[in-house]
SEZABA-584729 format. One record per residue (C-alpha): residue in one letter; z, y negated, x negated; residue number from 1. Coordinates in steps of 0.02 Angstrom, whole numbers, always signed. Layout:
N
   res        Z        Y        X     n
     A        Z        Y        X   NUM
...
This chain:
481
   res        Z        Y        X     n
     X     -822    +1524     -326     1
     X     -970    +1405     -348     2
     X    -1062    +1383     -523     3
     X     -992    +1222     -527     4
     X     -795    +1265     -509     5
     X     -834    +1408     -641     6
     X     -890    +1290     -766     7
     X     -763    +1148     -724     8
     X     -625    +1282     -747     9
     X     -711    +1327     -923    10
     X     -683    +1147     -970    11
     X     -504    +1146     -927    12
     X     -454    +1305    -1003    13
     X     -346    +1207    -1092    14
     X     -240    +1161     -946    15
     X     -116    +1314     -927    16
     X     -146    +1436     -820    17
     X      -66    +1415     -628    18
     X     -118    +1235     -632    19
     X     -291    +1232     -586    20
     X     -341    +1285     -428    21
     X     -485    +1322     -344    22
     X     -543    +1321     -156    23
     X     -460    +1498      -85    24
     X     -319    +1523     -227    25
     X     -147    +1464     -222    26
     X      -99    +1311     -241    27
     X     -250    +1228     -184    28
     X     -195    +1167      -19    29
     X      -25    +1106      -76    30
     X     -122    +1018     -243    31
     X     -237     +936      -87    32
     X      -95     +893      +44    33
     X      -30     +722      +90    34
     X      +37     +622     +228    35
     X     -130     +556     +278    36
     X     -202     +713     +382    37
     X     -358     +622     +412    38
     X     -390     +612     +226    39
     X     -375     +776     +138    40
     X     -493     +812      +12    41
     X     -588     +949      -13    42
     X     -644     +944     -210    43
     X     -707    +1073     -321    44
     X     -558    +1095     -432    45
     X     -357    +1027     -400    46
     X     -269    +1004     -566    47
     X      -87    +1004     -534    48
     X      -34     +877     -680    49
     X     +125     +917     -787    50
     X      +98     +804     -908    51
     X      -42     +675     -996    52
     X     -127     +816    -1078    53
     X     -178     +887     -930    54
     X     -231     +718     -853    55
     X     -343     +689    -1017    56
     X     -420     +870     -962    57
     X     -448     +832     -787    58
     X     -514     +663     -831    59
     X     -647     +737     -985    60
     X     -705     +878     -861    61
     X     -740     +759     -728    62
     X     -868     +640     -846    63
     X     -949     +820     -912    64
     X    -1010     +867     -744    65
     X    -1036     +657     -668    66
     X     -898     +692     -555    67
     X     -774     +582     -487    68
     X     -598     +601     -515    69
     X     -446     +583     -365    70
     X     -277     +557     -396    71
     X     -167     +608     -292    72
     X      +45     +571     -271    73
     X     +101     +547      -87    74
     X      -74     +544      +18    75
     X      -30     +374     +129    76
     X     -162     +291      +65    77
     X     -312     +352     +200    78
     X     -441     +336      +63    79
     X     -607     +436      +76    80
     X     -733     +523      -32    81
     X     -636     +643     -121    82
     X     -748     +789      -67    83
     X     -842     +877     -208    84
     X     -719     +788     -351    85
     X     -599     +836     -491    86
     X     -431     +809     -386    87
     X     -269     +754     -487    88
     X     -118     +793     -424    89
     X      +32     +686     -511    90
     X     +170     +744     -404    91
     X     +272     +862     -551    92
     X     +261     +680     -661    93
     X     +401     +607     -560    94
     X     +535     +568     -707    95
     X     +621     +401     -686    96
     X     +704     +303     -816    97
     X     +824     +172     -800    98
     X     +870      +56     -938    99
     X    +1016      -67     -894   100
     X    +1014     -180    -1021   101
     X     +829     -234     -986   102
     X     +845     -214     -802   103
     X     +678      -92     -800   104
     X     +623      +51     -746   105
     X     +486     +178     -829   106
     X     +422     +277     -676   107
     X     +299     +434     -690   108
     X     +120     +448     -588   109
     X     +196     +543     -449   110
     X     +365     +480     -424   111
     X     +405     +402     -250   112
     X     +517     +239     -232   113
     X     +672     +346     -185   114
     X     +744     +411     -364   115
     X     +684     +241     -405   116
     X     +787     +159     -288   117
     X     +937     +294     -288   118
     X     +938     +256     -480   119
     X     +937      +65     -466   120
     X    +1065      +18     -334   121
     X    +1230      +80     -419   122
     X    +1184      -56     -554   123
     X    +1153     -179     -453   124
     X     +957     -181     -462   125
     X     +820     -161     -350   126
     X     +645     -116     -371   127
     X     +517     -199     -294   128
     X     +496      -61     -172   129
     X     +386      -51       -2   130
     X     +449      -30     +170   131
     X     +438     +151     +154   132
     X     +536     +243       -8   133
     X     +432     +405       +4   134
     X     +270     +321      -39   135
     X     +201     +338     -230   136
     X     +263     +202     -328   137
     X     +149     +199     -444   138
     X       -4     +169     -337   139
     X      +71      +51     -220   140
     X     +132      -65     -377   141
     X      -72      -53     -443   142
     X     -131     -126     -279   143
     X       +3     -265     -264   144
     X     +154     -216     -194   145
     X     +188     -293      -46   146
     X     +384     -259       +8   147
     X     +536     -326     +110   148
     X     +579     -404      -63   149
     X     +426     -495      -89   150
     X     +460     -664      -32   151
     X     +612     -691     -127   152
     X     +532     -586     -313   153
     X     +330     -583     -262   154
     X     +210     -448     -283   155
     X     +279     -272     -371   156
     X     +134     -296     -480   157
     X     +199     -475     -539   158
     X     +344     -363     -623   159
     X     +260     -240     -716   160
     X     +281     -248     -905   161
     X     +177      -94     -972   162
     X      +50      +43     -895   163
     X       +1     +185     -982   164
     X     -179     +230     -936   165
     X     -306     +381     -960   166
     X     -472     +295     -965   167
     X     -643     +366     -905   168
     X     -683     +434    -1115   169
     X     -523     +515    -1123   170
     X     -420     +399    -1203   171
     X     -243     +376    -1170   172
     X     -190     +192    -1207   173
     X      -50      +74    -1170   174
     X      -95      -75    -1103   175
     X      +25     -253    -1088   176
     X      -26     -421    -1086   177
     X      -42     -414    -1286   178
     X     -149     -243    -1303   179
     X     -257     -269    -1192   180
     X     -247     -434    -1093   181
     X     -417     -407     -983   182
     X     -378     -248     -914   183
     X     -201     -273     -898   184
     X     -237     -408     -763   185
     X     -362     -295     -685   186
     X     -231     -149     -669   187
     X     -122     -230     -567   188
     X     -182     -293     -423   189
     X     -356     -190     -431   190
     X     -300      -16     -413   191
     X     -337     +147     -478   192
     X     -511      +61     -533   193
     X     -517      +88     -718   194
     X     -409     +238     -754   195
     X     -275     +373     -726   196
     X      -82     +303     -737   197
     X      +40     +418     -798   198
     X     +159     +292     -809   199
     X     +225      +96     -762   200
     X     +365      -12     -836   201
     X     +427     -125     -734   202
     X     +564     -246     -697   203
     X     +721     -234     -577   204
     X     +779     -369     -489   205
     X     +962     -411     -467   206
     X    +1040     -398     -301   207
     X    +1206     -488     -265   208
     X    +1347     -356     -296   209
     X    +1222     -222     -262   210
     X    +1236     -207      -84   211
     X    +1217     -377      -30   212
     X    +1086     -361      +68   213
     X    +1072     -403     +259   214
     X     +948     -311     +368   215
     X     +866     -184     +494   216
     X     +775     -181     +647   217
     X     +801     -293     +820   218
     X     +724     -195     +945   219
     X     +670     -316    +1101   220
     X     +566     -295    +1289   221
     X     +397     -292    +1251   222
     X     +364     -388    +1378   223
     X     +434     -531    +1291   224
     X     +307     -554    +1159   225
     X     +248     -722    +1191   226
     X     +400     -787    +1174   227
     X     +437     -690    +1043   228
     X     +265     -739     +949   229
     X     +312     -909     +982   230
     X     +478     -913     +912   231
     X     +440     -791     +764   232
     X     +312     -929     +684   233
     X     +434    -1073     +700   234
     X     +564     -983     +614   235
     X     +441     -902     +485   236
     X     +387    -1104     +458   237
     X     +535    -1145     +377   238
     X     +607     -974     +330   239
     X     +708     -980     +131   240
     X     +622     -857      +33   241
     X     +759     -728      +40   242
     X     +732     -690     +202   243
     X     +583     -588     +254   244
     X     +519     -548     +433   245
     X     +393     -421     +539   246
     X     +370     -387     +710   247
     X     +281     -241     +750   248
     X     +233     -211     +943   249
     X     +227       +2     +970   250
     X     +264     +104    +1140   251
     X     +386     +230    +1060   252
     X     +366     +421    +1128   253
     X     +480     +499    +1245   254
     X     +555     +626    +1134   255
     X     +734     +659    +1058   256
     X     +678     +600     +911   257
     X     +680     +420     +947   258
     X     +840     +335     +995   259
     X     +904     +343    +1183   260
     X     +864     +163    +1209   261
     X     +676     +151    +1149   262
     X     +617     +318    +1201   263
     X     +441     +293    +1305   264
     X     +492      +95    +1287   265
     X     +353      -27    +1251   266
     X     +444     -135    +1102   267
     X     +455     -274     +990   268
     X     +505     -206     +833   269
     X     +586     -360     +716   270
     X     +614     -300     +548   271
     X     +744     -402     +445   272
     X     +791     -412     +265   273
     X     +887     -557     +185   274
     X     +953     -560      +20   275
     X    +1124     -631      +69   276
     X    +1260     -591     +186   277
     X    +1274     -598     +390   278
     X    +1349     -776     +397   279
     X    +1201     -849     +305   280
     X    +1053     -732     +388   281
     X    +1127     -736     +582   282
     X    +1097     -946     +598   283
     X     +899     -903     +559   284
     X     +897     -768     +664   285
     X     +983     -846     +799   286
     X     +833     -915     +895   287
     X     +747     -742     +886   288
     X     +898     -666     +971   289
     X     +896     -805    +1092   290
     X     +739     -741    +1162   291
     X     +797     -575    +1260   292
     X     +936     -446    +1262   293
     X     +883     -309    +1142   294
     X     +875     -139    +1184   295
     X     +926     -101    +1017   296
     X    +1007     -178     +840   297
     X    +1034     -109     +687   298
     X    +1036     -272     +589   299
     X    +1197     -246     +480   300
     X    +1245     -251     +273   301
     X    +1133     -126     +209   302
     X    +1156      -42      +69   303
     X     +983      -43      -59   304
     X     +948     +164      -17   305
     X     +929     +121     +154   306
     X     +808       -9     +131   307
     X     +680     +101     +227   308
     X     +768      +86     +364   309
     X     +712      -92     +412   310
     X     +545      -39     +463   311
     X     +574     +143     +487   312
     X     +418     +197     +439   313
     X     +339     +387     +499   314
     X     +394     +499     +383   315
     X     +317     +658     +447   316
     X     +146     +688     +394   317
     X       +6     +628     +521   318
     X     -174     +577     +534   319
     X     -186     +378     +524   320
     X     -316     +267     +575   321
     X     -263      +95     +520   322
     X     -326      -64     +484   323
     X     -286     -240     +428   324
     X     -336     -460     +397   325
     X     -244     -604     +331   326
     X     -207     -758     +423   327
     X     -207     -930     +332   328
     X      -94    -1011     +423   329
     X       +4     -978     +597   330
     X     -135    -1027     +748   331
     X     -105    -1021     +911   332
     X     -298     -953     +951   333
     X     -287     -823     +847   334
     X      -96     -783     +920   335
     X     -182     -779    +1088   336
     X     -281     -623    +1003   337
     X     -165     -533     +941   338
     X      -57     -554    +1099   339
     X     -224     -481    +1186   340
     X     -223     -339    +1089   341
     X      -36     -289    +1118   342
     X      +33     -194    +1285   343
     X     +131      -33    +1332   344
     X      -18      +53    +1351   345
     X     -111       -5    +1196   346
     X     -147     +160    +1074   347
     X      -93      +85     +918   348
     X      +47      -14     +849   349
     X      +30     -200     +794   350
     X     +123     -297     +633   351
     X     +132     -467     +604   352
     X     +209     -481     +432   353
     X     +267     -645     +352   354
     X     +181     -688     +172   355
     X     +222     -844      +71   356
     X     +375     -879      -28   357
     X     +365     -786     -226   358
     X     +214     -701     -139   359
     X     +112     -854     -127   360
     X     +151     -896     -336   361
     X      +56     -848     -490   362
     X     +107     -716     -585   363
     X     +159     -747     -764   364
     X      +50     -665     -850   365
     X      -85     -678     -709   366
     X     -179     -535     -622   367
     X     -275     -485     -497   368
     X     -187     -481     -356   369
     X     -294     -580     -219   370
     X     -262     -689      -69   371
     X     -100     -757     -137   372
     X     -124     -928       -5   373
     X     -118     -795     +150   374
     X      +30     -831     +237   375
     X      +37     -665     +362   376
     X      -23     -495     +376   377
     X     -100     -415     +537   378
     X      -97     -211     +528   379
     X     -116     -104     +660   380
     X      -97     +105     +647   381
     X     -143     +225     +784   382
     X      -40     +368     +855   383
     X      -74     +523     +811   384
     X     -152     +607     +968   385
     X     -287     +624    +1075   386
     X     -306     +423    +1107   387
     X     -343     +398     +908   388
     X     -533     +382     +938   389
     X     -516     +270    +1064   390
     X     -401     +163     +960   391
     X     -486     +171     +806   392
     X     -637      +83     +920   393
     X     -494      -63     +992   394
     X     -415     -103     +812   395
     X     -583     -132     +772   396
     X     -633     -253     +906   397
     X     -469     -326     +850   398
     X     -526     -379     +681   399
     X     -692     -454     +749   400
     X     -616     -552     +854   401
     X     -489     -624     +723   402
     X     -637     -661     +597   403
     X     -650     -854     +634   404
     X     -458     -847     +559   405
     X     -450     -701     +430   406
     X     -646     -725     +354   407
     X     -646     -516     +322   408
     X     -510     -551     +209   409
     X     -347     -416     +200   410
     X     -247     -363      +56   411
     X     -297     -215      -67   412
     X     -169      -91       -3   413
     X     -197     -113     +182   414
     X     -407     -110     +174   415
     X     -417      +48     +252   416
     X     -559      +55     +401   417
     X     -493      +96     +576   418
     X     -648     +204     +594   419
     X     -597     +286     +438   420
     X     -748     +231     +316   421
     X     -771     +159     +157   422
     X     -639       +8     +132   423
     X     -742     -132      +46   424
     X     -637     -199     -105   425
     X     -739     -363      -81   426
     X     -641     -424      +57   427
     X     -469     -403      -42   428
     X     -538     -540     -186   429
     X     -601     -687     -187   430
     X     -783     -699     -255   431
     X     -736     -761     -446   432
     X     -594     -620     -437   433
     X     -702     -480     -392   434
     X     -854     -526     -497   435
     X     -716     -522     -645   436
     X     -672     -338     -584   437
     X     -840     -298     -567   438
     X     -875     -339     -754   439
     X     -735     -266     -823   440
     X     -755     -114     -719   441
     X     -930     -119     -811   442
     X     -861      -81     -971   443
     X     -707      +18     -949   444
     X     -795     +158     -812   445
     X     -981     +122     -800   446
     X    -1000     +274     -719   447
     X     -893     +226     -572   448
     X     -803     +403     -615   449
     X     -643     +306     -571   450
     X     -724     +283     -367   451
     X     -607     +398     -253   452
     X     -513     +246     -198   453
     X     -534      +58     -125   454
     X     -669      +50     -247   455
     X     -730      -91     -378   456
     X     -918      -36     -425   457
     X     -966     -108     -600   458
     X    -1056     -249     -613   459
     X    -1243     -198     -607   460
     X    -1236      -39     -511   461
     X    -1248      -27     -331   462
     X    -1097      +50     -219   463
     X    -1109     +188     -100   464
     X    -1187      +76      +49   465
     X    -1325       +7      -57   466
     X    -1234     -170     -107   467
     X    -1239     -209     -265   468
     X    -1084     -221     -367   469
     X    -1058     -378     -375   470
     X    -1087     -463     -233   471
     X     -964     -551     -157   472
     X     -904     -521      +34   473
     X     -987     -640     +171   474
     X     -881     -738     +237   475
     X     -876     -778     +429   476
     X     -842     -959     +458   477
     X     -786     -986     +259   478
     X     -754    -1179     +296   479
     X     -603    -1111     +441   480
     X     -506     -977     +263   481
């Protein structure tokens, strides 16, 4: 045991024994795990979090020795730096609460969207959720919240009522719009920036009759992705805002796992969800069916636990290299990239995801959400496998090329590097935006203890890379975004 892990350990002796863990005992490497195998963390001590008392530990022992502090739920975010840090785990805070009457829910650090969701739906109410239940709710809903609901309700973040934070001294707070109206709009759109959150109230959302929902996955040739392209953006021009689209362009693998029809199958994958019912979806999807047979469709009435089935994410962890822009507005040059970068033997899969609708409004109160006048989404994730490096090197020849269109720009949840270093929160604000983060981040963590994530570095200090804090990101072209 180093000298440092001794004395960290003397500091939380007042977390009970059996959950703090140090490199070599047990519980260390489950404390550490998450889906993201490219991004495990190696940190001095893991504090397995069973409450806010042992968060207020973690969080004090951290600022006595200048380290950083990681929190940890799920592991899909690929963030970096948590080597050498005071690791949270939140997973054991996973209670949900449901209260009918004021359609909310009061979710814990660590729980995922699933209880959430398996809660909700019997009464009729949907969170907010992202395309994939088993992802931490908690942390997706701080960086936006960007879900098959969004277009129709907005951001998750637009919906959350109260956060209850551990700041960097220790403090345990509850911040709303009256409390504290400054931080609150940092918290929810700026991430894990300015403290630890054991816990978010937010709204539901009322779904017709509690299954009415319409959705799932239209599986079509690759091969027909110009036409596809073409006809996705004229229906996406004039789409309602209960109905949300993706395409995603992915060879499958040829195992049992996948379906009969799409194993080893280069594929357009077009993921549906409408809040209505088939006779009022099918007319706007009609001219996306026109374009080919599919090999596969599992658009049907879907009831609100299955909602990850639209875009039937990975659920098995996996190492990711990912990465991400925004698009202003629906070009046909910077179509002609992305149809460049898409093939059966491209190493990586390709999403075009449609923005706008409740997504493009202010939130009431505001916050810091950014990029709300984006109107799609580009993300690409590699395979797992042998070909990662080389597609870590294509997506990122894929973002330079759509720079004339996206300026750098990409949301805060999806800034991850395909290379796999340091996101730059810059390019998920705009300049105003971030320099408000920047000073706010000054005075609630000037110590940038709060850094393992898409980080914010207060205004005045300089970030990892040598830029100072508050700079704004370059833009490429600004006159074009």
């Amino acid at each position: 045991m180093t000298s440092t892990a001794k004395s960290l350990s003397d500091v939380l002796a007042a977390v009970p024994a059996g959950r703090v863990h140090r490199p070599g005992t047990s519980g260390y490497d489950a404390a550490c795990a998450g889906f993201d195998l490219a991004a495990i963390p190696v940190p001095h001590v893991a504090v397995s979090a069973a409450g806010e008392d042992d968060v207020v530990a973690a969080v004090r022992a951290a600022v006595t020795h200048g380290l950083p502090v990681a929190v940890r739920a799920t592991g899909h975010g690929p963030v970096t730096g948590g080597d050498s840090s005071v690791l949270i785990d939140t997973r054991a805070m996973s209670a949900v609460t449901i209260d009918p009457e004021r359609r909310t829910a009061t979710v814990g650090a660590g729980a995922t969207w699933r209880p959430v969701l398996a809660a909700a739906a019997p009464l009729g109410l949907a969170p907010l959720c992202g395309s994939a239940p088993d992802v931490g709710a908690v942390s997706y809903t701080l960086g936006g919240g960007l879900g098959p609901l969004g277009r129709r309700y907005g951001w998750a973040a637009d919906h959350v009522r109260r956060i209850r934070l551990v700041t960097a001294s220790g403090k345990l707070l509850d911040v709303t719009a009256d409390t504290e109206p400054d931080l609150f709009w940092a918290l929810r759109g700026g991430g894990g920036n300015f403290g630890v959150v054991t816990e978010l109230e937010m709204d539901l959302l009322p779904v017709r009759g509690g299954h009415d929902l319409y959705g799932g996955g239209l599986y079509l040739p690759g091969e027909a992705a110009p036409e596809l392209l073409a006809a996705f953006g004229r229906s996406t021009a004039s789409a309602p805002d209960e109905l949300s689209l993706s395409v995603a362009f992915v060879t499958f693998p040829d195992l049992d796992a996948v379906p009969p029809p799409l194993r080893g199958r280069f594929a357009a994958h077009l993921r549906v969800a409408h809040l209505g019912t088939a006779p009022e979806a099918e007319p706007l999807l009609a001219p996306l069916r026109a374009v080919a047979d599919p090999l596969l469709d599992t658009v049907r009435p879907l009831p609100l636990t299955e909602i990850g089935t639209i875009h039937a994410d990975p659920v098995m962890p996996q190492p990711v290299s990912c990465g991400s822009a925004v698009l202003p507005r629906w070009e046909a040059p910077a179509i002609d990239v992305l149809l460049a970068g898409v093939g059966a033997a491209t190493p990586h899969m390709l999403e075009v995801r449609h923005l706008g609708g409740a997504l493009a409004r202010n939130a009431v109160p505001a916050n810091a959400v950014g990029h709300r006048d984006a109107r799609y989404s580009v993300f690409t994730s590699a395979y797992p496998g042998p070909t990662q490096a080389a597609a870590a090197a294509l997506q990122t020849e894929l973002y330079q090329r759509l720079l004339p269109w996206s300026g750098g720009r990409c949301l805060y949840n999806f800034t991850a590097r395909p290379d796999g270093g340091p996101a730059d929160a810059r390019a998920a604000f705009d300049e105003a935006d971030y320099a408000r983060l920047a000073a706010l981040k000054a005075v609630w963590d000037p110590g940038n203890t709060f850094r393992v994530n898409v980080n914010v570095t207060p205004a005045g200090a300089v970030d990892p890379t040598g830029r100072p804090g508050s700079s704004p990101l370059p833009r490429y072209e600004r006159s074009r975004v």
